[in-house]
N, C-alpha and C positions, 0 to 999 in steps of 0.2 A: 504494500500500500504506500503509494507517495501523494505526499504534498500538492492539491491542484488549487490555483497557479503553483508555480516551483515559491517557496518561499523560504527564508530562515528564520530559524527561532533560538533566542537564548534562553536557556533555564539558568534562572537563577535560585542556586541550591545555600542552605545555612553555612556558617561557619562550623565547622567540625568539631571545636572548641567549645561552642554551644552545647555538644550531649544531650541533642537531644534524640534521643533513638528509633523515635517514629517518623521523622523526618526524614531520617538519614533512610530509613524502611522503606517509605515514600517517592525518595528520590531516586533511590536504585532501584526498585521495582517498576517505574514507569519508564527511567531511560532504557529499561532492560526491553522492556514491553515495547518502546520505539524503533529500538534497531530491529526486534524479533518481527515487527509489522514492515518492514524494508524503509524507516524513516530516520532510521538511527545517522545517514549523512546530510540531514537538513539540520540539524539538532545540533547546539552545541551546548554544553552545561558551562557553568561558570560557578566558582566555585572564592567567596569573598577572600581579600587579602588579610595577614593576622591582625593580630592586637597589636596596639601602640605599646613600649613598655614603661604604663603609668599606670596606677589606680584605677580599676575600671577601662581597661584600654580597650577590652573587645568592646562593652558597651559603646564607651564614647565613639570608638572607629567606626562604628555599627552606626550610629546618629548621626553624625557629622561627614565622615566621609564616604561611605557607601553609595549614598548615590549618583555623587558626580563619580564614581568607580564604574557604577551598571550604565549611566550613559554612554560610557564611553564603547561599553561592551552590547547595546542594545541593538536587537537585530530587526529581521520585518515584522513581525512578533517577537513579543518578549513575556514568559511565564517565571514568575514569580510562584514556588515551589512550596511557602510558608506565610499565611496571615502575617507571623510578628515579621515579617522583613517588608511590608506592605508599603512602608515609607520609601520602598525603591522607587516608588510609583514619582516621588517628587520629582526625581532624575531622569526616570524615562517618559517616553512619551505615553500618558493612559490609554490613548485612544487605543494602542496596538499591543496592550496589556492586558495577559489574564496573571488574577491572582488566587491560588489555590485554599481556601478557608477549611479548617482541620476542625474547630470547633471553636466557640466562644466562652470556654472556660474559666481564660483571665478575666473575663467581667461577669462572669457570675462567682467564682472563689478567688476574689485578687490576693487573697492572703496576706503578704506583709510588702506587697507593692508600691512602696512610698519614693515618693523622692525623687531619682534618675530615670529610675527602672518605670517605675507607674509611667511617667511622661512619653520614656519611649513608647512602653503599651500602646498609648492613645494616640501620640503619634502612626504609629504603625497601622491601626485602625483607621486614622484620617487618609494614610494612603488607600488603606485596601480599599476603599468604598469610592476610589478613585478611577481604578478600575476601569477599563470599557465592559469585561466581562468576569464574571465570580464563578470557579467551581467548589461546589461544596460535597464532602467526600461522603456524605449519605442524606437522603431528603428531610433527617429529624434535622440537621446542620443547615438545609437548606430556608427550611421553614424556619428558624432559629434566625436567620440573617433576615429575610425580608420582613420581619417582623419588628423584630427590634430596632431596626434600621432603614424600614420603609424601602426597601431597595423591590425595584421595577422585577415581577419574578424574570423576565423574558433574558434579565441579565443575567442567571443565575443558573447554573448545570448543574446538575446532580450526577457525577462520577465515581461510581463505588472505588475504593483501591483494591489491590488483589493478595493474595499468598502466591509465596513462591514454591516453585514446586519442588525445592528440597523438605521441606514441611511433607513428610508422609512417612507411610508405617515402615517400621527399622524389622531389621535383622534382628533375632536373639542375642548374636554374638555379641553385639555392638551394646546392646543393653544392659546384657552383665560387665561388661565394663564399665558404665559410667553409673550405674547401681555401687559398684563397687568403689567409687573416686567418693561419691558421696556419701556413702553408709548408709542408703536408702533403705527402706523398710519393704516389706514384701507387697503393702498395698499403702498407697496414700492418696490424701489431697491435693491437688497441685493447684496453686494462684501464681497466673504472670502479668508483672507491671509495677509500677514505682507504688509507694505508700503515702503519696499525696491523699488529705483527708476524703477528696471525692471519689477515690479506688475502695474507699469503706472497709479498710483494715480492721478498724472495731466488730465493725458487722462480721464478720467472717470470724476473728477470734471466738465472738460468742457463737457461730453458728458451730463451729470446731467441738466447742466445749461440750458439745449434748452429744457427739459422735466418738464409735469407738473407730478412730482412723486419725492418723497422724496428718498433721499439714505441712506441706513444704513451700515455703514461699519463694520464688526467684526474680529477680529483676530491682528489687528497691532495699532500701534500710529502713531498718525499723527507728520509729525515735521514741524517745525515753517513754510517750505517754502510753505507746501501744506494748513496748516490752511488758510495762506496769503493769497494763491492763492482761496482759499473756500470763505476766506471774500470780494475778489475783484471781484467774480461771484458772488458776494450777496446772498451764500449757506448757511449764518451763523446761520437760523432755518431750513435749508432742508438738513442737514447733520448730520447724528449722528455716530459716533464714538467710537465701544464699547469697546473696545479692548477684549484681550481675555477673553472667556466667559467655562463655562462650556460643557463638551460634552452633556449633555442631552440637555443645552439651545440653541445648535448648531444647532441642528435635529429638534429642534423647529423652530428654525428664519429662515433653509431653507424651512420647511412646510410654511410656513407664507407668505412668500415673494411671489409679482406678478410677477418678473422675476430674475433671479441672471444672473449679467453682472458681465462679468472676459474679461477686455483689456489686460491682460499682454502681455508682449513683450517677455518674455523668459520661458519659462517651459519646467521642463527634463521627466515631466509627469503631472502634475494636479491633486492633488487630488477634490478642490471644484467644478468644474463644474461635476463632477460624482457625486460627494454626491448628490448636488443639484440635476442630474436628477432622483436619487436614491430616493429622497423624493417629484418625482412630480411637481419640478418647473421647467418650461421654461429657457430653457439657451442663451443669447447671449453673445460667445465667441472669442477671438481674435483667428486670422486664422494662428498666425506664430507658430513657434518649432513643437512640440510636439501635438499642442493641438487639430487639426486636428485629429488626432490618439482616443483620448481619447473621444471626440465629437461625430467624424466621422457625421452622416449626421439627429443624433435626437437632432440638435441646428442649431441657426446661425451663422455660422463665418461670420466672416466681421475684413479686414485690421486694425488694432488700430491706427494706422496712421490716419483714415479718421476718424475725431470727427463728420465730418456730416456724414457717411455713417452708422457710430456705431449707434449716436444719431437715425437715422433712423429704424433700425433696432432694436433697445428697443422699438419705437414707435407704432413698427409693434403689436407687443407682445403685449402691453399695451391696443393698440385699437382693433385689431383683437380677438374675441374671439375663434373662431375656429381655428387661427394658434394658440395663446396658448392651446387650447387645444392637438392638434396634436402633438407638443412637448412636451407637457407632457407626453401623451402618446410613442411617441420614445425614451422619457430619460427615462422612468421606462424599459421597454424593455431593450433599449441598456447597460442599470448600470447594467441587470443582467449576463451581457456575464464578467465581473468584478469580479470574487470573489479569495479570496485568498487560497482556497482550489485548482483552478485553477494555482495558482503561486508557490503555494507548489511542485504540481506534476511536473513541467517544473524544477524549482529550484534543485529536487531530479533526475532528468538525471542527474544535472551537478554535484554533488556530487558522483556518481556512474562514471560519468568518469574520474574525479579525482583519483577516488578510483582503477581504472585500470591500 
């Protein structure tokens, strides 16, 4: 599939420095998905310059000079890969901009966003709604933006993101090894993702607490209030905590795992409960944003609000062998309707109408 008319496009992709990992997830998954649709020589990523070395250098570089950086680098399209970098939009030209919105998180849990950081936020934001065109990476996201921000829907796409297809079911061999790296338990829990308050770490502790099954958390750290709260539901040998781990070890622990439970309360799309059905584990999932979408009906949702009704619903999983089977069975199914050769092709209308 190529570009009609021929045109180019820069993506402009985060600073590497940032950590942010869904981004980074984001970015390679779609250029991947471009060259794999035969668009990958129209394409060029750009990829920002570092930190100044002062206090706050990525920020300040990130505010100040970044966008006379993207002008310089701005093509016949130009995609903008991350809402917070929206303020590239000052630099380049809007008209021939798409900017990709992941979710509006920071202004629903700004957390301790004062000062620098807050500013940038909203600056960022004054770009993105600057925009010629908005993709937002599931229709709760989408709905979420013209709302809150009045935006015309006709500028707004809904482009699911995908999994990549190393995400799928493992070998034995490969299992007992990284079983073995970790000290893993013969049946667990598995939650993937950072411990930000709206991932609903609490919620999951308590839902833990009524089940006989160990939890293994990977991707984030725990801070002081939820270890407290682990030690005051007596989780302090039925909780492990790996923090980030490697992607091959990832694709293992979700092979591994008897169920992977995701309470979260906010999501602008989900990447783990897809992985996990992509590699054959049972999902029970929270029913709010987004995540219905990504789900759809080869998991459980259930309210995260209700610790007994979640707890219940792992339990199902855990006893039942034939509903784990059967959701296994729909999340390998359903993760294949996911891929990012599908997000490329959708993604490349919107560039083509830019390009008009």
């Amino acid at each position: 599939m190529t570009l009609s008319p021929p045109i180019n496009v820069s993506i402009f992709r985060d600073h590497p420095d940032e950590g942010w990992f869904s981004m980074e997830r984001y970015a390679d998954g779609l250029l991947a998905g471009l060259r794999a649709v035969g668009a990958g020589d129209r394409v060029q990523p750009h990829t920002p310059p570092g930190r100044w070395p002062v206090p706050k250098g990525l920020l300040l570089r990130r505010m100040l000079a970044y966008p006379a950086w993207a002008k310089r680098h701005q093509s016949d399209v130009n995609h903008i890969l991350d809402h917070s970098y929206g303020h590239l939009t000052f630099g380049l030209d809007p008209n021939r901009t798409v900017v990709t919105i992941h979710d509006i998180a920071p202004l629903l849990f700004p957390g301790h966003r004062l000062g620098l950081s807050g500013l940038a936020w909203r600056w960022a934001w004054q770009g993105t709604l600057r925009a010629a065109k908005l993709i937002a990476v599931s229709e709760f996201t989408r709905q979420e933006v013209i709302k809150r921000f009045s935006v015309d829907p006709a500028r707004v796409q809904t482009i699911p993101e995908g999994v990549e297809p190393h995400f799928r079911v493992l070998d034995a061999g490969r299992l007992a090894r990284t079983r073995h790296k970790f000290a893993l338990p013969k049946r667990f829990a598995l939650n993937v993702g950072s411990t930000h308050p709206r991932k609903n770490i609490a919620g999951l502790l308590r839902v833990i607490a009524g089940l006989d099954v160990p939890l293994v958390q990977v991707g984030g750290r725990p801070s002081e209030a939820q270890l407290k709260l682990a030690t005051e539901l007596g989780l302090t040998d039925k909780v492990q905590f790996l923090g980030p781990v490697s992607e091959t070890d990832l694709v293992a622990l979700y092979n591994l795992a008897t169920v992977f439970v995701f309470p979260s309360l906010y999501e602008g799309f989900g990447f783990p409960p897809l992985e996990a059905m992509a590699c054959g584990t049972p999902v029970v999932s929270s029913n709010l944003s987004s995540l219905p979408e990504v789900v759809g009906d080869a998991g459980l949702l259930v309210d995260p609000h209700d610790t007994e009704a979640f707890r219940d619903a792992v339990a199902q999983v855990l006893e039942d062998d034939s509903l784990a089977e059967d959701l296994r069975a729909r999340g390998l199914a359903h993760a294949k309707k996911f891929t990012w050769e599908a997000t490329a092709r959708q993604t490349l209308k919107v560039y083509e109408s830019l390009s008009g």
